[in-house]
PyMOL Python script that loads the backbone (N, CA, C, O; Angstrom):
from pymol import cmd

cmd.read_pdbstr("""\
ATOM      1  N   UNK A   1      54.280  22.721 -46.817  1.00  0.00           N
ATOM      2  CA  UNK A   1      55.471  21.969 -46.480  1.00  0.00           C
ATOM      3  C   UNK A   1      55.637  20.804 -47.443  1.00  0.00           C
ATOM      4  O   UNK A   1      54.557  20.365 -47.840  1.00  0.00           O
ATOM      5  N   UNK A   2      56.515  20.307 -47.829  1.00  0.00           N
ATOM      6  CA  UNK A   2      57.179  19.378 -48.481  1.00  0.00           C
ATOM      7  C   UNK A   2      57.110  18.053 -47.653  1.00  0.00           C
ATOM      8  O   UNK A   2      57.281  18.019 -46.434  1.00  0.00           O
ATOM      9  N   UNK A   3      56.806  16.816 -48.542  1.00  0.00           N
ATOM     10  CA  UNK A   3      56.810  15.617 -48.079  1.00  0.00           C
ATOM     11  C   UNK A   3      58.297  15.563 -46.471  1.00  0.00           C
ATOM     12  O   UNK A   3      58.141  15.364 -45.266  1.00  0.00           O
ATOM     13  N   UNK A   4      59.304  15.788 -47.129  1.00  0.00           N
ATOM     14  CA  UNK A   4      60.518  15.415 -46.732  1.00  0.00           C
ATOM     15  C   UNK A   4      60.334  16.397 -45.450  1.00  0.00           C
ATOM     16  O   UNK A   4      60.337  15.710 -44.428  1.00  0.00           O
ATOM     17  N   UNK A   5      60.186  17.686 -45.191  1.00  0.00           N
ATOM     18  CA  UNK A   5      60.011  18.879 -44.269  1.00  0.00           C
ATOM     19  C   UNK A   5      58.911  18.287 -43.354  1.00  0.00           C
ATOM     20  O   UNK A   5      59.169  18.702 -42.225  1.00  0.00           O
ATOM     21  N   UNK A   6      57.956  17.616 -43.323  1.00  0.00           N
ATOM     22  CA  UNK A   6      56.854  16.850 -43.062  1.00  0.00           C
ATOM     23  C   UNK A   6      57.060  15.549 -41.746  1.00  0.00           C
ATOM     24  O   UNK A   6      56.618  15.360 -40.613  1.00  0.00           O
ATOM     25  N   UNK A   7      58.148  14.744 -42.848  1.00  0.00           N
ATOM     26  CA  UNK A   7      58.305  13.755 -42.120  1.00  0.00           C
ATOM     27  C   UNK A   7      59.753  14.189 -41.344  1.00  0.00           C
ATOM     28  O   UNK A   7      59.540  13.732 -40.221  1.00  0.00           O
ATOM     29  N   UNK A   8      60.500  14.532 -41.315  1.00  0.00           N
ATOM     30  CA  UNK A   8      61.203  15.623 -40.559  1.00  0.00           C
ATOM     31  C   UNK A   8      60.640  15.813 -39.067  1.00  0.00           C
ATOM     32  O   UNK A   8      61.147  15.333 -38.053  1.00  0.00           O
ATOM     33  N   UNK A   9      59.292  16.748 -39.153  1.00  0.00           N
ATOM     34  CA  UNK A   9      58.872  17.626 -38.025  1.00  0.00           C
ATOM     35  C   UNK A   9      58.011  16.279 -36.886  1.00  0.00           C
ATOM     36  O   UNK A   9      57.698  16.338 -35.697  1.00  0.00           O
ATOM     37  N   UNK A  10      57.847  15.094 -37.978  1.00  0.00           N
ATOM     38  CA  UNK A  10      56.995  13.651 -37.860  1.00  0.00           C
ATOM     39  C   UNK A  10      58.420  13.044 -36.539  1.00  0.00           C
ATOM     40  O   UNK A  10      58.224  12.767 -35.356  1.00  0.00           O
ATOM     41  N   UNK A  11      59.609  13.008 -37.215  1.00  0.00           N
ATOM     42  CA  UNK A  11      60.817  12.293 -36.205  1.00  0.00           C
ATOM     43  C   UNK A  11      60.859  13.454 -35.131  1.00  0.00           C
ATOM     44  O   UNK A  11      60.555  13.218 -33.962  1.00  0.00           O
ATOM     45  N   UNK A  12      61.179  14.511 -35.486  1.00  0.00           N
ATOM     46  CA  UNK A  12      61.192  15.331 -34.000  1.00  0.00           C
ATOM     47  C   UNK A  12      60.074  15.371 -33.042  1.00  0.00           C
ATOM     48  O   UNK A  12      60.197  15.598 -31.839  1.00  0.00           O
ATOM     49  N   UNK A  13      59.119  15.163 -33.585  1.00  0.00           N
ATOM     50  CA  UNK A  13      57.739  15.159 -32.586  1.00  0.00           C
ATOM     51  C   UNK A  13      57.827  13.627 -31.883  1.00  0.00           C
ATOM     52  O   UNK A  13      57.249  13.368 -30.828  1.00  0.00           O
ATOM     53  N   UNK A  14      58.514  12.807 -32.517  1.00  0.00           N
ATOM     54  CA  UNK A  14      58.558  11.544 -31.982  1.00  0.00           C
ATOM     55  C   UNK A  14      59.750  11.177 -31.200  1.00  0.00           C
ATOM     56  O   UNK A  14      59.631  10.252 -30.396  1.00  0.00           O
ATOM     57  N   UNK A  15      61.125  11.903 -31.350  1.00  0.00           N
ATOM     58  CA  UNK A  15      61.696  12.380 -30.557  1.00  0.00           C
ATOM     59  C   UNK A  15      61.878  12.718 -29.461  1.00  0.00           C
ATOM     60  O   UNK A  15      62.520  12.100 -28.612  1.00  0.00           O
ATOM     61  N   UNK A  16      61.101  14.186 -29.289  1.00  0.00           N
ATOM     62  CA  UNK A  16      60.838  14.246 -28.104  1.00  0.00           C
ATOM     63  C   UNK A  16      60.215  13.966 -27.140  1.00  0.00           C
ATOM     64  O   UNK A  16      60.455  14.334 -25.990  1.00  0.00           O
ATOM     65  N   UNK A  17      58.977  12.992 -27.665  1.00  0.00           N
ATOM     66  CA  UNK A  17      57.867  12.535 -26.867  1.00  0.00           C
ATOM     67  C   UNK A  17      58.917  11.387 -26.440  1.00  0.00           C
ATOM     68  O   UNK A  17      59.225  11.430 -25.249  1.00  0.00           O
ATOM     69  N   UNK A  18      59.460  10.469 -27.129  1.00  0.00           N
ATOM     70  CA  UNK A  18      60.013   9.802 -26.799  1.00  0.00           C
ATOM     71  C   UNK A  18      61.265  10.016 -25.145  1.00  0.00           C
ATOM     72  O   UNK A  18      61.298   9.266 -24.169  1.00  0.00           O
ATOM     73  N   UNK A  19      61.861  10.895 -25.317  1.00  0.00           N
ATOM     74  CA  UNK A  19      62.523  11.360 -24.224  1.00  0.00           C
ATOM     75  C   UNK A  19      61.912  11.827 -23.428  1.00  0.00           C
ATOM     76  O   UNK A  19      62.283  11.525 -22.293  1.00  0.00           O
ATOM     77  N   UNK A  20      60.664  12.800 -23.523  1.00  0.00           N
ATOM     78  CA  UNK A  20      60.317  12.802 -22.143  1.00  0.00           C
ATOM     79  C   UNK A  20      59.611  11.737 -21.911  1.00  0.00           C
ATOM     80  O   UNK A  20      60.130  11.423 -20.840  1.00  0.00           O
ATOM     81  N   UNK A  21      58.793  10.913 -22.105  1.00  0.00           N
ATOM     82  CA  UNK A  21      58.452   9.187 -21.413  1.00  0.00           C
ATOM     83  C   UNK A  21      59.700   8.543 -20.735  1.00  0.00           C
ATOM     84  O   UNK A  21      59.697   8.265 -19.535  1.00  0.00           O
ATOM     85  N   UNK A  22      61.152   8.235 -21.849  1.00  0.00           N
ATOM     86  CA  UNK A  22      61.650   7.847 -20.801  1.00  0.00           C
ATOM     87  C   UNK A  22      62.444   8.203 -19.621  1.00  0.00           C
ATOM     88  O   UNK A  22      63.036   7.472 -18.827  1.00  0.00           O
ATOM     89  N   UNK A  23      62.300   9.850 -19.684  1.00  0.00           N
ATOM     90  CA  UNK A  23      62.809  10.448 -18.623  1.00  0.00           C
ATOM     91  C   UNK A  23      62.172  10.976 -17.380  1.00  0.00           C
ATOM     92  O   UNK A  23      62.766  11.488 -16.431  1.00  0.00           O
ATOM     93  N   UNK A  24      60.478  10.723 -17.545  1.00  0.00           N
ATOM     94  CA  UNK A  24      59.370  10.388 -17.022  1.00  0.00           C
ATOM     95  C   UNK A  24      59.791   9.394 -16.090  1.00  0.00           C
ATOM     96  O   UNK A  24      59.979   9.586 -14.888  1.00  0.00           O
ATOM     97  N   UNK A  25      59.959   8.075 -16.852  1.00  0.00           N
ATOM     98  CA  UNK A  25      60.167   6.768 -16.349  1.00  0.00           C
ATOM     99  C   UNK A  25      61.561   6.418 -15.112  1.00  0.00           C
ATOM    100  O   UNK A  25      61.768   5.811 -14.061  1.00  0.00           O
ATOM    101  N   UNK A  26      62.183   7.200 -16.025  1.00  0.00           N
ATOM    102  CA  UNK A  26      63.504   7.210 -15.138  1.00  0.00           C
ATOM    103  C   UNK A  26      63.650   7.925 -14.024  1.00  0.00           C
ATOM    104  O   UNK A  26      64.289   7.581 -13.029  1.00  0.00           O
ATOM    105  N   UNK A  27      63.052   8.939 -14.188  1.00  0.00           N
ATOM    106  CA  UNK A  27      62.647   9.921 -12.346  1.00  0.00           C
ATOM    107  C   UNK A  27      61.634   9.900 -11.294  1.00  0.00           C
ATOM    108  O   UNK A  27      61.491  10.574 -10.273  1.00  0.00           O
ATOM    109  N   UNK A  28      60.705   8.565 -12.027  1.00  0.00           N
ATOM    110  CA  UNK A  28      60.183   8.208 -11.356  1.00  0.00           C
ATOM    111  C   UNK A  28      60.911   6.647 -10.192  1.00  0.00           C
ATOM    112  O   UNK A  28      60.455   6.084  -9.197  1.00  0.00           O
ATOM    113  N   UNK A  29      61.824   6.514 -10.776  1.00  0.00           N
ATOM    114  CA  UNK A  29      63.022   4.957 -10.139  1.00  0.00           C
ATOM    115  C   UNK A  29      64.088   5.789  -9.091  1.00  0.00           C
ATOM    116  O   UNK A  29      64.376   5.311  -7.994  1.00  0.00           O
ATOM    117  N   UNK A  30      64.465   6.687  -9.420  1.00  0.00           N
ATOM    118  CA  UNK A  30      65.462   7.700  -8.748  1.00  0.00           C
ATOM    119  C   UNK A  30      65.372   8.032  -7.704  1.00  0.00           C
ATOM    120  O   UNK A  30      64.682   9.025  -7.476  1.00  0.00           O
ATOM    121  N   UNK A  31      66.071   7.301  -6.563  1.00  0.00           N
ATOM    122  CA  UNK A  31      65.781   8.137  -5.243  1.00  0.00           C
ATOM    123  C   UNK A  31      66.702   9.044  -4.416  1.00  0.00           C
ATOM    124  O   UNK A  31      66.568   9.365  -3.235  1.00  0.00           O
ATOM    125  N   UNK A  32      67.714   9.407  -5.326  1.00  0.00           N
ATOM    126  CA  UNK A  32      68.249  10.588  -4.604  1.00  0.00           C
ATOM    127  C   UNK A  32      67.186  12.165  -5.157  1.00  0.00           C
ATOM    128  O   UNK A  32      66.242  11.929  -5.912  1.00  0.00           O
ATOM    129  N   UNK A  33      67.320  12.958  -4.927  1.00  0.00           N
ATOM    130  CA  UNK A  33      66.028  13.591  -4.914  1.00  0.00           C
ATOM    131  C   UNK A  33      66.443  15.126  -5.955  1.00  0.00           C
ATOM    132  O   UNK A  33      65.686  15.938  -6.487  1.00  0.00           O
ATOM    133  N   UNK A  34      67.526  15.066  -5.935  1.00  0.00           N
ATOM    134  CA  UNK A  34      68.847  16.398  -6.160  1.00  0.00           C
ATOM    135  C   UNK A  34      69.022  15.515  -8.376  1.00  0.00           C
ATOM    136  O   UNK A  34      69.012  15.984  -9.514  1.00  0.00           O
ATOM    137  N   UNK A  35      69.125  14.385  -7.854  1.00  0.00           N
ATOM    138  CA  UNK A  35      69.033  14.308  -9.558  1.00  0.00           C
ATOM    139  C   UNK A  35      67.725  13.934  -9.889  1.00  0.00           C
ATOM    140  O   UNK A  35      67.360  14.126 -11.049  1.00  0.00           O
ATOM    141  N   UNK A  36      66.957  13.437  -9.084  1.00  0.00           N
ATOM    142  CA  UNK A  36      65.142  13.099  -9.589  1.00  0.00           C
ATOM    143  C   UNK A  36      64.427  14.444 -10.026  1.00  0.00           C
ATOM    144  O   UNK A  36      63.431  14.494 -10.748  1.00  0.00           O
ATOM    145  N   UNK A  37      65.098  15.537  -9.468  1.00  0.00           N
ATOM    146  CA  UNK A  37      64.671  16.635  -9.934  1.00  0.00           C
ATOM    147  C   UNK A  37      65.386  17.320 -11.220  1.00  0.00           C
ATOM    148  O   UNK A  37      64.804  18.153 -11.914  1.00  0.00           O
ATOM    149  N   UNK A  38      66.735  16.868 -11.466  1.00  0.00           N
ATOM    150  CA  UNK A  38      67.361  17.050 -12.618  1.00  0.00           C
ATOM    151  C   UNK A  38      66.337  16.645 -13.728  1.00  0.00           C
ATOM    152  O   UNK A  38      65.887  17.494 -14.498  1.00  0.00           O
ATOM    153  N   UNK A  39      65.883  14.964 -13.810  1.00  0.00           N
ATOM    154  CA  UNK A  39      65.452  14.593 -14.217  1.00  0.00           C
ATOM    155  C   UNK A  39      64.174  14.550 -14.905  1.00  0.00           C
ATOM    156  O   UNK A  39      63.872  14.099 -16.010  1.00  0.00           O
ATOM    157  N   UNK A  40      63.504  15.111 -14.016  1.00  0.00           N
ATOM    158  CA  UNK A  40      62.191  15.812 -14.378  1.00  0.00           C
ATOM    159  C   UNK A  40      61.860  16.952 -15.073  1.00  0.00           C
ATOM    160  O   UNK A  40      60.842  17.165 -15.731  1.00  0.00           O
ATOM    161  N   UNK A  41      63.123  17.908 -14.804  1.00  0.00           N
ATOM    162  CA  UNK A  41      62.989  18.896 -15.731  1.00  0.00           C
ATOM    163  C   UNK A  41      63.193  18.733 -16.259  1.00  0.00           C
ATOM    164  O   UNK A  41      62.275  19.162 -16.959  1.00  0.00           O
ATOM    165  N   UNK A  42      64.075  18.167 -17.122  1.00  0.00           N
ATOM    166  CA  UNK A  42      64.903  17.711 -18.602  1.00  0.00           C
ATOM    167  C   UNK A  42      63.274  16.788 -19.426  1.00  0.00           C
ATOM    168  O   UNK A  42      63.140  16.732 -20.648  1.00  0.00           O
ATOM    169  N   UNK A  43      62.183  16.143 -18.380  1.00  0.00           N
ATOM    170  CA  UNK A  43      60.869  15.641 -19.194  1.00  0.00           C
ATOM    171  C   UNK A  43      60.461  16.540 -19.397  1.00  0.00           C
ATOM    172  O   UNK A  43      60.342  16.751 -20.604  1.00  0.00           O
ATOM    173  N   UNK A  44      59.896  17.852 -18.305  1.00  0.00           N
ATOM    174  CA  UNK A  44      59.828  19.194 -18.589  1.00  0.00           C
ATOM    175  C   UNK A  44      59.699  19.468 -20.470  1.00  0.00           C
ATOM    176  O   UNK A  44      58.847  19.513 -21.358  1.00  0.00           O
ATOM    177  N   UNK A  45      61.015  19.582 -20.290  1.00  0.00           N
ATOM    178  CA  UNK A  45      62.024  20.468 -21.311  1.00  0.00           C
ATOM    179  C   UNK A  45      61.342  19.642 -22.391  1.00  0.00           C
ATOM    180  O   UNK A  45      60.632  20.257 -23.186  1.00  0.00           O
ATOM    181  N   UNK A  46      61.495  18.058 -22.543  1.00  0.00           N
ATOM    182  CA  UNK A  46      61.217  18.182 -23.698  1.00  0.00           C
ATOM    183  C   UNK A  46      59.526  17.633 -24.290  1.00  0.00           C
ATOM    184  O   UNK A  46      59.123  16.949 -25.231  1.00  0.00           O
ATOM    185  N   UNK A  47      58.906  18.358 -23.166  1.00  0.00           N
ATOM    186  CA  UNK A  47      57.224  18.163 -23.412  1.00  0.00           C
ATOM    187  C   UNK A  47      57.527  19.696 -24.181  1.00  0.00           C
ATOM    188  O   UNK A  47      57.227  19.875 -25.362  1.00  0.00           O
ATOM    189  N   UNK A  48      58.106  20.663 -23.406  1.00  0.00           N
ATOM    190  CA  UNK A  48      57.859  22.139 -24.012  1.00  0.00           C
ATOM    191  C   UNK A  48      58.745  21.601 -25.802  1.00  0.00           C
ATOM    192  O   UNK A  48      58.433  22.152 -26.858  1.00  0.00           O
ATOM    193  N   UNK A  49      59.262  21.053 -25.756  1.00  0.00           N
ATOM    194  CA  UNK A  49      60.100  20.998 -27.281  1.00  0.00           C
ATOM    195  C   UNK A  49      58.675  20.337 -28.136  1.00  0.00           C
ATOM    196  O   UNK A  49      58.347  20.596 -29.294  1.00  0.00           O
ATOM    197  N   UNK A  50      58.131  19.621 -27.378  1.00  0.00           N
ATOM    198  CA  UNK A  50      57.175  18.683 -28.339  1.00  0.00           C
ATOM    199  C   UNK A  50      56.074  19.961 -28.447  1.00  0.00           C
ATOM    200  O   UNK A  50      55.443  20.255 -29.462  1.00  0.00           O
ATOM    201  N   UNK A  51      56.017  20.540 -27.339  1.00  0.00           N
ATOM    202  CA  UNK A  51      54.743  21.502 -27.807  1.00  0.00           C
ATOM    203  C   UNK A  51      54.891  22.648 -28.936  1.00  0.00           C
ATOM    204  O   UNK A  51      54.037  22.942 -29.772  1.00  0.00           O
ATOM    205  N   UNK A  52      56.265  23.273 -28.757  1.00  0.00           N
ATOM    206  CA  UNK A  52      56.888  24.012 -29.681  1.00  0.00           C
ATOM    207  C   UNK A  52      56.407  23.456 -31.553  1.00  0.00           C
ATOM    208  O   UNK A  52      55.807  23.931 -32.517  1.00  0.00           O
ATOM    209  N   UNK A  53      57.019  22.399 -31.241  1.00  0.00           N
ATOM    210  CA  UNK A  53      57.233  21.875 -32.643  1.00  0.00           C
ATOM    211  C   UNK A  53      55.953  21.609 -32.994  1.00  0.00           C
ATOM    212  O   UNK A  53      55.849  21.665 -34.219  1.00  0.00           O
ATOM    213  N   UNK A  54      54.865  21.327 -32.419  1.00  0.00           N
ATOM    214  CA  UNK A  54      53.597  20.641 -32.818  1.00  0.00           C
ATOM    215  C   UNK A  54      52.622  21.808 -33.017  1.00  0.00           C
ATOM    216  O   UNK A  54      51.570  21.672 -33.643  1.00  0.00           O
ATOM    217  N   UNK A  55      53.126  23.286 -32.303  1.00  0.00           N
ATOM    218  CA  UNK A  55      52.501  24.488 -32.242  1.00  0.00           C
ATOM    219  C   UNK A  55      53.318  25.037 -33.991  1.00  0.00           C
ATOM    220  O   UNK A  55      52.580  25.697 -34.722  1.00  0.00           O
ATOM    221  N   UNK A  56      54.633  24.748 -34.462  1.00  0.00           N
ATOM    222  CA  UNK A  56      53.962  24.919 -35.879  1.00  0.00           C
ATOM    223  C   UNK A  56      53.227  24.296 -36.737  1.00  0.00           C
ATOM    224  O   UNK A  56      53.071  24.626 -37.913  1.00  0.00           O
ATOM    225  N   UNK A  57      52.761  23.399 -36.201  1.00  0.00           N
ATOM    226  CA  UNK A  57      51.971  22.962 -37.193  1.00  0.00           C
ATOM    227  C   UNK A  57      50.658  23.168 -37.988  1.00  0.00           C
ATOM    228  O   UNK A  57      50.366  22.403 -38.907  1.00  0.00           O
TER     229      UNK A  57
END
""", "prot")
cmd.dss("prot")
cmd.show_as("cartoon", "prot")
cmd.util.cbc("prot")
cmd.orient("prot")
């Protein structure tokens, strides 16, 4: 991989970790229960994006 292709896969991995923490954070404050669960999957979603991306590596 190329410097540039590198630091690329560097922002998306940081990306998504980033969103799911704060969507972690945010469904954990939420007390209707119908979007706390929206919410959680969408951290879900993007732990599986972080694993994806970190599994090419």
């Amino acid at each position: 991989m190329t410097t540039k292709e590198l630091l690329y896969v560097e922002d998306a991995l940081g990306h998504a970790k980033y969103f799911q923490t704060k969507c972690q954070e945010t469904a954990s404050q939420i007390q209707d229960a119908e979007l706390k669960s929206y919410v959680t999957k969408l951290a879900e979603k993007h732990q599986q994006i972080f694993q994806n991306f970190y599994g090419l590596l």
